[in-house]
PDB file of N, CA, C, O and CB in Angstrom:
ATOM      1  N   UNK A   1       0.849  -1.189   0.000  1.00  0.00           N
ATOM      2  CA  UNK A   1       0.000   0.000   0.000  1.00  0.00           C
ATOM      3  C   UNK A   1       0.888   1.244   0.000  1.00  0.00           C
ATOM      4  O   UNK A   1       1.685   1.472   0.910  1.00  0.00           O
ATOM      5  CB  UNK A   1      -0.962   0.003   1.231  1.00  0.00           C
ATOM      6  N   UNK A   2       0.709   2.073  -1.105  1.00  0.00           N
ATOM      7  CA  UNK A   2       1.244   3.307  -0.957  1.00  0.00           C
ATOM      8  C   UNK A   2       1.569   4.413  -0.063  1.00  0.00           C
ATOM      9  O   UNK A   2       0.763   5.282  -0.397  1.00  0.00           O
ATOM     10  CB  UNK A   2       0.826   3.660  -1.468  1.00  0.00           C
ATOM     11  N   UNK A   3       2.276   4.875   0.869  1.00  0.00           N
ATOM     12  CA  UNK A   3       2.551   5.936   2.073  1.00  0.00           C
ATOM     13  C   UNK A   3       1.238   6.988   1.448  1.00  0.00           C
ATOM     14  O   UNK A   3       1.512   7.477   0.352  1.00  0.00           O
ATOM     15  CB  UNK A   3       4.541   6.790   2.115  1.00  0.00           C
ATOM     16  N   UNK A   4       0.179   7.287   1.894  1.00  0.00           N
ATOM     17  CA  UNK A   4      -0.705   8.582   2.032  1.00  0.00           C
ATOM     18  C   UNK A   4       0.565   9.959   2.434  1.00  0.00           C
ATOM     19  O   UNK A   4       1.655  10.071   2.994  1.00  0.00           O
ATOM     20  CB  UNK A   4      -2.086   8.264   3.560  1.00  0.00           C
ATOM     21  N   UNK A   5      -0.348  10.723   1.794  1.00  0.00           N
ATOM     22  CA  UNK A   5       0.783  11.937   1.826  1.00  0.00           C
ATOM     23  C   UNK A   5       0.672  12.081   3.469  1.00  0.00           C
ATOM     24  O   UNK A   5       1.687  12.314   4.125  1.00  0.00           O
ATOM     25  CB  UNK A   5       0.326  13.634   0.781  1.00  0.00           C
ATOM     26  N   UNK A   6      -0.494  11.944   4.034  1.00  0.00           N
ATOM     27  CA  UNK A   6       0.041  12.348   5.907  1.00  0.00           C
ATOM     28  C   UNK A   6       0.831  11.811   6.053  1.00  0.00           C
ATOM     29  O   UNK A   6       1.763  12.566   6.332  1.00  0.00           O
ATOM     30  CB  UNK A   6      -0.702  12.051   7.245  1.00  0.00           C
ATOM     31  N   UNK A   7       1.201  10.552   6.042  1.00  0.00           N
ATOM     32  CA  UNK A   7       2.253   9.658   6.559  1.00  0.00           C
ATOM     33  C   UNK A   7       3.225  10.071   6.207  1.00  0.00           C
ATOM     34  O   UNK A   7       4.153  10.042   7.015  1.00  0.00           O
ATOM     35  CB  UNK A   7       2.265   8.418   6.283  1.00  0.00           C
ATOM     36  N   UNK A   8       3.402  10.495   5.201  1.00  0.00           N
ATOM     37  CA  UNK A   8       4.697  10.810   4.610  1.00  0.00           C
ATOM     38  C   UNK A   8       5.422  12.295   4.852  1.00  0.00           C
ATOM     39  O   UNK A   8       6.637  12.490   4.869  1.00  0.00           O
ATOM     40  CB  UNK A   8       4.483  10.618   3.156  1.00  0.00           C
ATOM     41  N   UNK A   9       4.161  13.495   5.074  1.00  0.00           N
ATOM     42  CA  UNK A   9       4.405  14.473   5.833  1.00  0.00           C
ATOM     43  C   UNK A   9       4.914  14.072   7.218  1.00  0.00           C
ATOM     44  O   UNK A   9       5.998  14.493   7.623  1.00  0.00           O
ATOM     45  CB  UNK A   9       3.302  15.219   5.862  1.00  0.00           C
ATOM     46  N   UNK A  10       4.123  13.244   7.963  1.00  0.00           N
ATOM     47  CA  UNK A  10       4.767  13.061   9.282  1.00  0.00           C
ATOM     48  C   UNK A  10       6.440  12.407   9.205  1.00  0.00           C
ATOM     49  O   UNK A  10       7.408  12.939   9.747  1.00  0.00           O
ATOM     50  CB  UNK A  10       3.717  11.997  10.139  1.00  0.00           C
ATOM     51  N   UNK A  11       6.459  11.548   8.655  1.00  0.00           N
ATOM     52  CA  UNK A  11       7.257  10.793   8.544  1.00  0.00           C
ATOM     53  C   UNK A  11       8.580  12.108   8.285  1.00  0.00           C
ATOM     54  O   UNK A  11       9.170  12.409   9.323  1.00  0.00           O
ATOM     55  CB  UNK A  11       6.796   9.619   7.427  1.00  0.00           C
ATOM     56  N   UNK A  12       9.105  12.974   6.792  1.00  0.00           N
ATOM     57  CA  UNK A  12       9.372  13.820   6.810  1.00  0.00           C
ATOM     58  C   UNK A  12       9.825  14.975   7.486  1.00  0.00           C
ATOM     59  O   UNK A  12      10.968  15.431   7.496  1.00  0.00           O
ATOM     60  CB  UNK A  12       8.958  13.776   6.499  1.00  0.00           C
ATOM     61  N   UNK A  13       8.688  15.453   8.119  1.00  0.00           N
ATOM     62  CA  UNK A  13       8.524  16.939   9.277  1.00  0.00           C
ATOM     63  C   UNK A  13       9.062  15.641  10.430  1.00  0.00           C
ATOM     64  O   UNK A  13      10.251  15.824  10.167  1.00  0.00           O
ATOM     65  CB  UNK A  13       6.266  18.012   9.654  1.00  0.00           C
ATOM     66  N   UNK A  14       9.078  15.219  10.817  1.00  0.00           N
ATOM     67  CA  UNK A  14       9.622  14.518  12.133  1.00  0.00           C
ATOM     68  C   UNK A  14      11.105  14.936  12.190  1.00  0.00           C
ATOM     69  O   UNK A  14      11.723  15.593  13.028  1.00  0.00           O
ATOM     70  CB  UNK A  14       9.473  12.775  12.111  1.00  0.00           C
ATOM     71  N   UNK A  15      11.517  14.298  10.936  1.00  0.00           N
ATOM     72  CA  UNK A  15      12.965  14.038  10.659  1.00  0.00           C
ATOM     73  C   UNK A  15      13.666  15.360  10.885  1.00  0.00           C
ATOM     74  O   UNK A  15      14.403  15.700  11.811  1.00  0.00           O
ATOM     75  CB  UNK A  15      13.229  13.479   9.158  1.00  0.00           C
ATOM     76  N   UNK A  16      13.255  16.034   9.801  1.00  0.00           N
ATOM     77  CA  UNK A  16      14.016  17.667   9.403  1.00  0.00           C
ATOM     78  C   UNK A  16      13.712  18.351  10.414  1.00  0.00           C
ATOM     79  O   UNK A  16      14.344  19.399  10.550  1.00  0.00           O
ATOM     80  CB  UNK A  16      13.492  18.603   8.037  1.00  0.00           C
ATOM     81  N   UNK A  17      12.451  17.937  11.666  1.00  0.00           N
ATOM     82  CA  UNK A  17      12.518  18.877  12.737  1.00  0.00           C
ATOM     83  C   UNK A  17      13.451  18.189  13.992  1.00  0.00           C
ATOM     84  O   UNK A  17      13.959  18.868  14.884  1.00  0.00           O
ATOM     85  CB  UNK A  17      10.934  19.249  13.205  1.00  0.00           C
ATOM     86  N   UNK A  18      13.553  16.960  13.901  1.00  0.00           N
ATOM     87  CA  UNK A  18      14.742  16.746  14.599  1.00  0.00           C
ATOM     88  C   UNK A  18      16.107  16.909  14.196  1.00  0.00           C
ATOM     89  O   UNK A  18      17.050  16.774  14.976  1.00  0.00           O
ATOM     90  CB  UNK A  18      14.696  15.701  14.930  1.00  0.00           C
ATOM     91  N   UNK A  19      16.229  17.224  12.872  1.00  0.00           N
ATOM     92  CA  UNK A  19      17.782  17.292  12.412  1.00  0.00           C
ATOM     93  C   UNK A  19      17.637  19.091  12.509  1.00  0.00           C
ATOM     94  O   UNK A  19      18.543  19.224  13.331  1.00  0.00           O
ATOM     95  CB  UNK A  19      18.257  16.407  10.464  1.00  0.00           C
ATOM     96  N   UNK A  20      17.315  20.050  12.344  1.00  0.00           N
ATOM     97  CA  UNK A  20      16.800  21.267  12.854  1.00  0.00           C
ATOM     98  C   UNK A  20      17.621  21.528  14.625  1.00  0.00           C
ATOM     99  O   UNK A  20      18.664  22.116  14.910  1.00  0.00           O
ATOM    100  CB  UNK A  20      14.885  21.041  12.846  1.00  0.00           C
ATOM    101  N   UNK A  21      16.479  20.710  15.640  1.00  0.00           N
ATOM    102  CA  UNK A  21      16.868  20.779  16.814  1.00  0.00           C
ATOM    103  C   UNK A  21      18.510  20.534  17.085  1.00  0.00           C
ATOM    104  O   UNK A  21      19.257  21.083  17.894  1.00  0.00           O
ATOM    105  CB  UNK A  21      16.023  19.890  17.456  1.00  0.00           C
ATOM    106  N   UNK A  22      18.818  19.310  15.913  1.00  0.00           N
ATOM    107  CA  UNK A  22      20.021  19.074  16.763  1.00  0.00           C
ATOM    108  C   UNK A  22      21.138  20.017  16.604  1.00  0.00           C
ATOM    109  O   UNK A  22      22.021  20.235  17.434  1.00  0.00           O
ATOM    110  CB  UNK A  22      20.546  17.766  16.516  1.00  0.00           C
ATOM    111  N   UNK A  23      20.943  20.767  14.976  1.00  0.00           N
ATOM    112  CA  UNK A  23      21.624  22.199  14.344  1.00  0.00           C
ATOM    113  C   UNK A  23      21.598  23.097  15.380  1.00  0.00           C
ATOM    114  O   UNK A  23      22.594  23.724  15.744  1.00  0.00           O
ATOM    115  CB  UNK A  23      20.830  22.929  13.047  1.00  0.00           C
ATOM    116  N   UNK A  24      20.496  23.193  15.879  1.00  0.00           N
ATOM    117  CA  UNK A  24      21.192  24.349  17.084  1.00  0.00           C
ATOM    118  C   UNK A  24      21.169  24.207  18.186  1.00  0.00           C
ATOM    119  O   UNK A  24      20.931  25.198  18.876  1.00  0.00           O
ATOM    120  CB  UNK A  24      20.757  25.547  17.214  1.00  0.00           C
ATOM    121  N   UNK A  25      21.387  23.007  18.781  1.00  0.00           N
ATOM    122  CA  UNK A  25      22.321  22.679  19.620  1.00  0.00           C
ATOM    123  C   UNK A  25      23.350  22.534  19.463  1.00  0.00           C
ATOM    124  O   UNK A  25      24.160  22.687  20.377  1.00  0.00           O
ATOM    125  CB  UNK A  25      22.193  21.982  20.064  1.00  0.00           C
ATOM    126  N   UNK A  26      23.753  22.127  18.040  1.00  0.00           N
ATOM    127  CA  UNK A  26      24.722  22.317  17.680  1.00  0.00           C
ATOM    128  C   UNK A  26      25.626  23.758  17.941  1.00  0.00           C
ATOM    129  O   UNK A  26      26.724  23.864  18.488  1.00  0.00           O
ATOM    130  CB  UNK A  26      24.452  21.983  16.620  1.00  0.00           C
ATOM    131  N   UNK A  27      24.753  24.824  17.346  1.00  0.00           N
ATOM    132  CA  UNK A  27      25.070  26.182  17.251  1.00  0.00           C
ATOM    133  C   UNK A  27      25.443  26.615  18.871  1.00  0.00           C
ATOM    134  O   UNK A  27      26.494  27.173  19.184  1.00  0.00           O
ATOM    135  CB  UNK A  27      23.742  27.039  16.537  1.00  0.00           C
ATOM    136  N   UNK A  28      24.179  26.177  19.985  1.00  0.00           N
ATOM    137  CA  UNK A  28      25.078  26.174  20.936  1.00  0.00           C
ATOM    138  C   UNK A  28      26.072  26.160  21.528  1.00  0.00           C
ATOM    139  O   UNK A  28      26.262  26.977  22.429  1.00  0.00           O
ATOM    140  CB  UNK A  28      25.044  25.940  21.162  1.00  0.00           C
ATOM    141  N   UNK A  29      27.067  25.151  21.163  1.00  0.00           N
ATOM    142  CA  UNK A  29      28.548  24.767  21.552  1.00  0.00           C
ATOM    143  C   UNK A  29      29.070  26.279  21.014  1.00  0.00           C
ATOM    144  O   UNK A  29      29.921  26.664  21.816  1.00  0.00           O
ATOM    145  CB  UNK A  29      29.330  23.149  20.641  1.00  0.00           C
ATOM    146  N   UNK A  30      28.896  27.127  20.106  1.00  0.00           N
ATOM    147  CA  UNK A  30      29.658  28.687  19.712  1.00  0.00           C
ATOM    148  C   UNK A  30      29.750  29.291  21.156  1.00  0.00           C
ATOM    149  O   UNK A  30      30.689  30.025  21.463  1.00  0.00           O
ATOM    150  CB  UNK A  30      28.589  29.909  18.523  1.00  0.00           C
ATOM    151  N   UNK A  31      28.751  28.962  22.034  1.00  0.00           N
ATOM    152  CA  UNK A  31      28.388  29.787  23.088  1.00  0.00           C
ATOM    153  C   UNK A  31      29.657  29.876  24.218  1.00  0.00           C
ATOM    154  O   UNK A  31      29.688  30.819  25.009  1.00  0.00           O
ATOM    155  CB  UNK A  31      27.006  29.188  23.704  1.00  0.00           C
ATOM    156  N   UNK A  32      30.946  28.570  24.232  1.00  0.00           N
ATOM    157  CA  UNK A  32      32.173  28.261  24.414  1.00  0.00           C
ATOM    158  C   UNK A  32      33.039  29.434  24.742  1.00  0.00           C
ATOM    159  O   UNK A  32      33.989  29.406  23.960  1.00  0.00           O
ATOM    160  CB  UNK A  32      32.585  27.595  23.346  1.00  0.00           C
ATOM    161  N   UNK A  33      33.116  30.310  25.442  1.00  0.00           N
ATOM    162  CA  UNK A  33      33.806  31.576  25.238  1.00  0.00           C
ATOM    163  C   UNK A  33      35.707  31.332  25.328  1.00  0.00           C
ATOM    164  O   UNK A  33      36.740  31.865  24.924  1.00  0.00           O
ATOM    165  CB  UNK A  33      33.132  32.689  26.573  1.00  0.00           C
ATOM    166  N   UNK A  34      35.248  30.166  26.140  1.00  0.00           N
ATOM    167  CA  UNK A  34      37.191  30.122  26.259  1.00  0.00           C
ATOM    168  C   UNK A  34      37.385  29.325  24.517  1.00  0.00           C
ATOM    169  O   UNK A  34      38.537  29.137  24.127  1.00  0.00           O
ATOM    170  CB  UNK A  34      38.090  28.542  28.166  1.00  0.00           C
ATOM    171  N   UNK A  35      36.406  28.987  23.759  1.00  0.00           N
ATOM    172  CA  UNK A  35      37.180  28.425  22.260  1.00  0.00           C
ATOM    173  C   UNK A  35      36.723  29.555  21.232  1.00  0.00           C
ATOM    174  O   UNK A  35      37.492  29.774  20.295  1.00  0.00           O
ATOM    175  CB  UNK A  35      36.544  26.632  21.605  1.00  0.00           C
ATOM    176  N   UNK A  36      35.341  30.418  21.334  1.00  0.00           N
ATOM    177  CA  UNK A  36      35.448  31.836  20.778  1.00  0.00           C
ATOM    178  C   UNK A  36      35.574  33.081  21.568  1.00  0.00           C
ATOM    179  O   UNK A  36      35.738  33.499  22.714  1.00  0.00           O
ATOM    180  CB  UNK A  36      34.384  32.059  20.061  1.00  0.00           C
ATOM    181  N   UNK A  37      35.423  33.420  20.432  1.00  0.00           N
ATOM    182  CA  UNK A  37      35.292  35.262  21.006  1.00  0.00           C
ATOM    183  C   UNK A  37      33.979  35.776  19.617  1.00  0.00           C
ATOM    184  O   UNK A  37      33.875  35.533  18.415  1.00  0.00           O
ATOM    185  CB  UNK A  37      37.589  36.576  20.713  1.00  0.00           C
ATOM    186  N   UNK A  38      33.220  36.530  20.568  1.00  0.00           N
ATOM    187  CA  UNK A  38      31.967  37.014  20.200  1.00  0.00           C
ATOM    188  C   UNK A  38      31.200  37.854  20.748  1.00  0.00           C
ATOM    189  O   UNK A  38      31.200  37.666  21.965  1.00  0.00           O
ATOM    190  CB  UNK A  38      31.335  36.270  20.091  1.00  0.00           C
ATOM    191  N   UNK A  39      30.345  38.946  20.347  1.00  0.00           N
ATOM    192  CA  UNK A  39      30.153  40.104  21.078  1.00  0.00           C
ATOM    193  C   UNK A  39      28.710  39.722  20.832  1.00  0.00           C
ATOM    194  O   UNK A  39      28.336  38.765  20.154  1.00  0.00           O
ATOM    195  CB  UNK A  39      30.827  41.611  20.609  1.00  0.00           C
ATOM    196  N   UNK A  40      27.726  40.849  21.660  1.00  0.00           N
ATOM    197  CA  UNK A  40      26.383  40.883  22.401  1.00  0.00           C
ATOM    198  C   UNK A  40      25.862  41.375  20.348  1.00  0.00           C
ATOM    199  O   UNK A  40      24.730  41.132  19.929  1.00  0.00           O
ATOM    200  CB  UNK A  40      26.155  42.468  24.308  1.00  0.00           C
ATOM    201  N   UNK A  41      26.593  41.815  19.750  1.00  0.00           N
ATOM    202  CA  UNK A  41      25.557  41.827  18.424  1.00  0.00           C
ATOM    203  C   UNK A  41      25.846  40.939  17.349  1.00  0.00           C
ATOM    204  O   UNK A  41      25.167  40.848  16.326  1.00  0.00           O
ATOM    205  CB  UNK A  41      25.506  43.186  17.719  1.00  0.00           C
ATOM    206  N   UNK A  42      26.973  40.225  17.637  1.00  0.00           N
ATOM    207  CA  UNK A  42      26.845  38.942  17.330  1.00  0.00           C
ATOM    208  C   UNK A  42      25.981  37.923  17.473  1.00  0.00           C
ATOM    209  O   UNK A  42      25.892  37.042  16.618  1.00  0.00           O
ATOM    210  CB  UNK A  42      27.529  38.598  17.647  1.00  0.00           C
ATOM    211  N   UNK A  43      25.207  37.943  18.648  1.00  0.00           N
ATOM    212  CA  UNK A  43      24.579  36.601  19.279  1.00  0.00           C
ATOM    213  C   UNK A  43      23.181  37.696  18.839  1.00  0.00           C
ATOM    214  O   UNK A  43      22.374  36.971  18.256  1.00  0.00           O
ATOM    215  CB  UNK A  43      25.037  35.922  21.368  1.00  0.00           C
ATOM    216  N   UNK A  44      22.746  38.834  18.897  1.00  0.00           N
ATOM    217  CA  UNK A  44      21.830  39.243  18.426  1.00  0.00           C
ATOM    218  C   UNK A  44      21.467  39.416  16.553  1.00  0.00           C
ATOM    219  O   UNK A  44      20.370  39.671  16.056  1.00  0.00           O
ATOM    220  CB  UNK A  44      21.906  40.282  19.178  1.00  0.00           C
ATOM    221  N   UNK A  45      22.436  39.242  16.018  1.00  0.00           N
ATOM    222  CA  UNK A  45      22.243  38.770  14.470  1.00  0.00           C
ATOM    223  C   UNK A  45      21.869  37.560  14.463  1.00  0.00           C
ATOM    224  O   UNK A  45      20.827  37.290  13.865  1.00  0.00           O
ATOM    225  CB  UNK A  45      23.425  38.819  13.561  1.00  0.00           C
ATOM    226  N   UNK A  46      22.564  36.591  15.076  1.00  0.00           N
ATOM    227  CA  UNK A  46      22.108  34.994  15.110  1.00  0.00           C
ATOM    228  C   UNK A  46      20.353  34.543  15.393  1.00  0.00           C
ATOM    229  O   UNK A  46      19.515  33.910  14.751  1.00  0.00           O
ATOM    230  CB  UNK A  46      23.053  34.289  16.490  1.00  0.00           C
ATOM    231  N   UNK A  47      20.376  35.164  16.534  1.00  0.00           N
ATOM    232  CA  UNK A  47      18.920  35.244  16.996  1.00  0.00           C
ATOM    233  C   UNK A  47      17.945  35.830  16.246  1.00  0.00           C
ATOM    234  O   UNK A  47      16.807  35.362  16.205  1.00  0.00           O
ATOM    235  CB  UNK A  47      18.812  35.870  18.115  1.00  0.00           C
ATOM    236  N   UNK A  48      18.219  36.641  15.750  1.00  0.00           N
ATOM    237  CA  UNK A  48      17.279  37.670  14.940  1.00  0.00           C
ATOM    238  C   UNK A  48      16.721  36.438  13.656  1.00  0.00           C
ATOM    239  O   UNK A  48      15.611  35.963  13.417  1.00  0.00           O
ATOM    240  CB  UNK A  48      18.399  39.361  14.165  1.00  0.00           C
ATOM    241  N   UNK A  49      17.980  36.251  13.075  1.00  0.00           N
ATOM    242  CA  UNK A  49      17.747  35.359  11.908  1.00  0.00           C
ATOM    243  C   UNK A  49      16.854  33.866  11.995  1.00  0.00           C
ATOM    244  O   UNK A  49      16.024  33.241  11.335  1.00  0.00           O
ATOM    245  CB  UNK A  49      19.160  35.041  11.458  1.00  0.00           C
ATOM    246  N   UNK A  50      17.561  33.763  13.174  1.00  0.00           N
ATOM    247  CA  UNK A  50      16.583  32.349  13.278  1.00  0.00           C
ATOM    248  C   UNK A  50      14.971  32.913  13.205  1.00  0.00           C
ATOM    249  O   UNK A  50      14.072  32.620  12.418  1.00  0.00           O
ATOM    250  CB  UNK A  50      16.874  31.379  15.027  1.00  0.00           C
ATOM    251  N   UNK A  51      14.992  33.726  14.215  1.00  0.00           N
ATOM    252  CA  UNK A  51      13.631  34.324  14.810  1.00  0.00           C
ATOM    253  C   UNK A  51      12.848  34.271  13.497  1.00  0.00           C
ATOM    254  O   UNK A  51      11.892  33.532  13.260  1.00  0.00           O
ATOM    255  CB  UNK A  51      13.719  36.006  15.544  1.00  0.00           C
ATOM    256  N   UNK A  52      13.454  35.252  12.609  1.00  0.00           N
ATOM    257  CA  UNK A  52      12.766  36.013  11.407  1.00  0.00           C
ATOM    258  C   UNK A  52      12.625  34.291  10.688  1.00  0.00           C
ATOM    259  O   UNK A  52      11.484  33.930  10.396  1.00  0.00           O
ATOM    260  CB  UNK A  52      13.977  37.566  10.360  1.00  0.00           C
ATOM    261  N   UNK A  53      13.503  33.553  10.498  1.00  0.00           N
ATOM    262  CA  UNK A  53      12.974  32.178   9.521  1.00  0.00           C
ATOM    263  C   UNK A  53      12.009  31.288   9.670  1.00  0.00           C
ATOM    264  O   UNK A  53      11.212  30.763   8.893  1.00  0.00           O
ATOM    265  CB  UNK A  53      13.820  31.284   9.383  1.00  0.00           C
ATOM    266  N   UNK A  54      12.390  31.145  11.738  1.00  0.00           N
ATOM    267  CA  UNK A  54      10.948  30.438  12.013  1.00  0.00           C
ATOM    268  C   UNK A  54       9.607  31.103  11.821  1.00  0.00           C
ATOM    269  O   UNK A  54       8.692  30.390  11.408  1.00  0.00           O
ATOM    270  CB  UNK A  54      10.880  30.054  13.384  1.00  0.00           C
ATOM    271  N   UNK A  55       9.323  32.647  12.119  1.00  0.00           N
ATOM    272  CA  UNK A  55       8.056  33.293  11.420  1.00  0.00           C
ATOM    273  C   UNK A  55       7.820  33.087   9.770  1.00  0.00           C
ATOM    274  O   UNK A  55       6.758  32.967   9.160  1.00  0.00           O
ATOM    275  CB  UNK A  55       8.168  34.894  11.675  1.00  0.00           C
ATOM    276  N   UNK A  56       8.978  33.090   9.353  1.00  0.00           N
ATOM    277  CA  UNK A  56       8.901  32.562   7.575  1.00  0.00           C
ATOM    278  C   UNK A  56       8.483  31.217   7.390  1.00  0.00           C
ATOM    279  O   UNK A  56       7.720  30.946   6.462  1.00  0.00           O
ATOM    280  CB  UNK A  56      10.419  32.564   6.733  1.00  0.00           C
ATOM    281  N   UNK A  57       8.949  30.235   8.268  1.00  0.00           N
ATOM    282  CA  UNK A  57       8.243  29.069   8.243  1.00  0.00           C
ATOM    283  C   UNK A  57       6.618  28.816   8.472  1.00  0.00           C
ATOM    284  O   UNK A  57       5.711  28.254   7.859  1.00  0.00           O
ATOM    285  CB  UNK A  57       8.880  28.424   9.105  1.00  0.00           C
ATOM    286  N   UNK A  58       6.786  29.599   9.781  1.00  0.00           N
ATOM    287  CA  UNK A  58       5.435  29.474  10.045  1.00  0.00           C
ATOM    288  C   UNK A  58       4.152  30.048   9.209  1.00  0.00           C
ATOM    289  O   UNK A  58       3.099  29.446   9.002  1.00  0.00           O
ATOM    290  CB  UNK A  58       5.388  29.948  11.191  1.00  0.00           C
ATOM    291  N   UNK A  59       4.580  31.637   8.694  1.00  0.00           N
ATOM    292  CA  UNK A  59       3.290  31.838   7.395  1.00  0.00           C
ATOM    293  C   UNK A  59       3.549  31.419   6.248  1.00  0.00           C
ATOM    294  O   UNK A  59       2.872  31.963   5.376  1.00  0.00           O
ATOM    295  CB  UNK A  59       2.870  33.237   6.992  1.00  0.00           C
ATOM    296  N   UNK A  60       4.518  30.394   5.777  1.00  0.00           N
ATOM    297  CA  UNK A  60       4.236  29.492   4.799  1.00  0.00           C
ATOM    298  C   UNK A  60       3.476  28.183   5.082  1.00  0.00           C
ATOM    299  O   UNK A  60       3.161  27.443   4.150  1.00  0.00           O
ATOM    300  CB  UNK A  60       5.381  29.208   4.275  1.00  0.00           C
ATOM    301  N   UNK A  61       3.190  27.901   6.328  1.00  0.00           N
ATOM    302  CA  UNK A  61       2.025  26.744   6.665  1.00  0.00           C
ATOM    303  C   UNK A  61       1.212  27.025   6.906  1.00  0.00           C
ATOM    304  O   UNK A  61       0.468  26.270   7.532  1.00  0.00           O
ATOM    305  CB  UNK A  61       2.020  25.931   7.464  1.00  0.00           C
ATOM    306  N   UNK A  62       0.652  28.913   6.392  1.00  0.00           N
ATOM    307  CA  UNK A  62      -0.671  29.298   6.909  1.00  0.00           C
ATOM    308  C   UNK A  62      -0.895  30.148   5.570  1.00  0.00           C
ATOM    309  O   UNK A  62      -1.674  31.051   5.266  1.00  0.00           O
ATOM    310  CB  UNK A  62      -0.746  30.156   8.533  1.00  0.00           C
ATOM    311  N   UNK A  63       0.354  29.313   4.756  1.00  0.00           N
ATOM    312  CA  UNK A  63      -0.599  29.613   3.097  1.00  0.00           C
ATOM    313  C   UNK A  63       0.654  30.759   2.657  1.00  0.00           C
ATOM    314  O   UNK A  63       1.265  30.537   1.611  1.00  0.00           O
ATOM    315  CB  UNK A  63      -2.847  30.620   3.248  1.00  0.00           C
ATOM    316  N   UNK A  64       0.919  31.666   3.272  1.00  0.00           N
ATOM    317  CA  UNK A  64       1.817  32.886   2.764  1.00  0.00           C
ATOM    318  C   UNK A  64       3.218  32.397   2.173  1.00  0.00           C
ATOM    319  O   UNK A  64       3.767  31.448   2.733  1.00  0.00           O
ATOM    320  CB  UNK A  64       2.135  33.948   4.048  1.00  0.00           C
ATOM    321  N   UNK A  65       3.622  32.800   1.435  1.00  0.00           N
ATOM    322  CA  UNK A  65       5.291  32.923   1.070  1.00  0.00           C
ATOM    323  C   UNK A  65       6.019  33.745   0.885  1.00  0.00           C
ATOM    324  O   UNK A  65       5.800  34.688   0.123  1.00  0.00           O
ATOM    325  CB  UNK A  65       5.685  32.522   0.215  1.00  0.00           C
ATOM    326  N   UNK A  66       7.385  33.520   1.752  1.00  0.00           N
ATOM    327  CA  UNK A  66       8.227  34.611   1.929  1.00  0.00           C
ATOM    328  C   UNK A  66       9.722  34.411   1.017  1.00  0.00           C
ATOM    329  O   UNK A  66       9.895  33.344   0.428  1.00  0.00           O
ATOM    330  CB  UNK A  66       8.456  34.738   3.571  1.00  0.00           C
ATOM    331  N   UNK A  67      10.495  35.213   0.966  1.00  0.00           N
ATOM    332  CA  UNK A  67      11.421  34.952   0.064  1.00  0.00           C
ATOM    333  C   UNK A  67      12.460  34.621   0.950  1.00  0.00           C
ATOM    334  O   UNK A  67      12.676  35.361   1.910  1.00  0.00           O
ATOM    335  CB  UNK A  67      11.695  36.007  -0.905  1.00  0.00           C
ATOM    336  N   UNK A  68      13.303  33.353   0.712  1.00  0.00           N
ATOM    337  CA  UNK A  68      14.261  32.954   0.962  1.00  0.00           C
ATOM    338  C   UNK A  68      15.756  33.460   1.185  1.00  0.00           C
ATOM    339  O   UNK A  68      16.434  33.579   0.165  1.00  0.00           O
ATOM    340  CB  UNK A  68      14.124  32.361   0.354  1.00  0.00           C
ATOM    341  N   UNK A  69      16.279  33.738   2.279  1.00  0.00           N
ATOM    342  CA  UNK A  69      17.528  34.723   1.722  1.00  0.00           C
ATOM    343  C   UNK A  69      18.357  33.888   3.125  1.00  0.00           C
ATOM    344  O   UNK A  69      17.853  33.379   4.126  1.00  0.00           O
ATOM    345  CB  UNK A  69      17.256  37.025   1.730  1.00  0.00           C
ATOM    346  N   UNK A  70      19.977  34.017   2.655  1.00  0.00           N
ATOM    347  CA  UNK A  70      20.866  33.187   3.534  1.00  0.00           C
ATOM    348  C   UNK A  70      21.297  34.436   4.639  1.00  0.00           C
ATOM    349  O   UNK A  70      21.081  35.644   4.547  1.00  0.00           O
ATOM    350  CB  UNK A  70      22.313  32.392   2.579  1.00  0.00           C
ATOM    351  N   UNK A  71      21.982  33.669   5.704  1.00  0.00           N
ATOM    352  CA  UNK A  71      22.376  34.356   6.930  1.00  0.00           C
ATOM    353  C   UNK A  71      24.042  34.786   6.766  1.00  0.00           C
ATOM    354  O   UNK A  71      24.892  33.919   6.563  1.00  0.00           O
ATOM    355  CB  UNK A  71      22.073  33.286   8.284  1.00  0.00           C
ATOM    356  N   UNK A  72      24.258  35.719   6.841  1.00  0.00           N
ATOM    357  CA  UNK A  72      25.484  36.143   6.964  1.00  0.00           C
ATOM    358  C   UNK A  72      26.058  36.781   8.426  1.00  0.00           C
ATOM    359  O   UNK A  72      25.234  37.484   9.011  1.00  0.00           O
ATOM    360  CB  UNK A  72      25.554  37.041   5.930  1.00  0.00           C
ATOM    361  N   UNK A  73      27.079  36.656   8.936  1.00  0.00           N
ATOM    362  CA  UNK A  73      27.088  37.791  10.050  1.00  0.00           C
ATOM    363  C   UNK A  73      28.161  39.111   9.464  1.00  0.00           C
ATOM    364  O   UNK A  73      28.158  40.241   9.954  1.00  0.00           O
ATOM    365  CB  UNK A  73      27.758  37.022  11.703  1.00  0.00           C
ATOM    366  N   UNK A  74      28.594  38.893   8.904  1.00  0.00           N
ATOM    367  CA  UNK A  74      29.572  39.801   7.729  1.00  0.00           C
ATOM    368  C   UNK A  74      28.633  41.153   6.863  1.00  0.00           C
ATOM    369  O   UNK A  74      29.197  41.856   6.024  1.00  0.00           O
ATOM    370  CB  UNK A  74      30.167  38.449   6.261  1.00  0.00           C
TER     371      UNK A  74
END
């Protein structure tokens, strides 16, 4: 029997939202001050960006689309 697209959404969104979580925990470990060096608008570009992507995520599952653009801190 063929995977129904729910299943396959779940199946999917499970994955990429656990490989997601583990990315920034990953990103966490930066937080290391004796292995970087990083200032208070550093960690506020980081944040911002996530912030702003997860709202981009979220009104694209409520129908809207936003335009895609990468994170730089540069």
């Amino acid at each position: 029997m063929p995977e129904s697209k729910h299943d396959k959404f779940l199946r999917i969104a499970e994955a990429r939202t656990n490989k997601i979580i583990d990315m920034i925990r990953l990103l966490s470990n930066c937080s290391n001050k004796a292995t970087y060096e990083y200032d208070e608008i550093d960690v506020k570009k980081i944040f911002s960006a996530l912030e702003q992507e997860l709202k981009s995520c979220k009104s694209k599952f409520q129908g809207s689309g936003e335009k895609d653009d990468k994170f730089t801190l540069r």
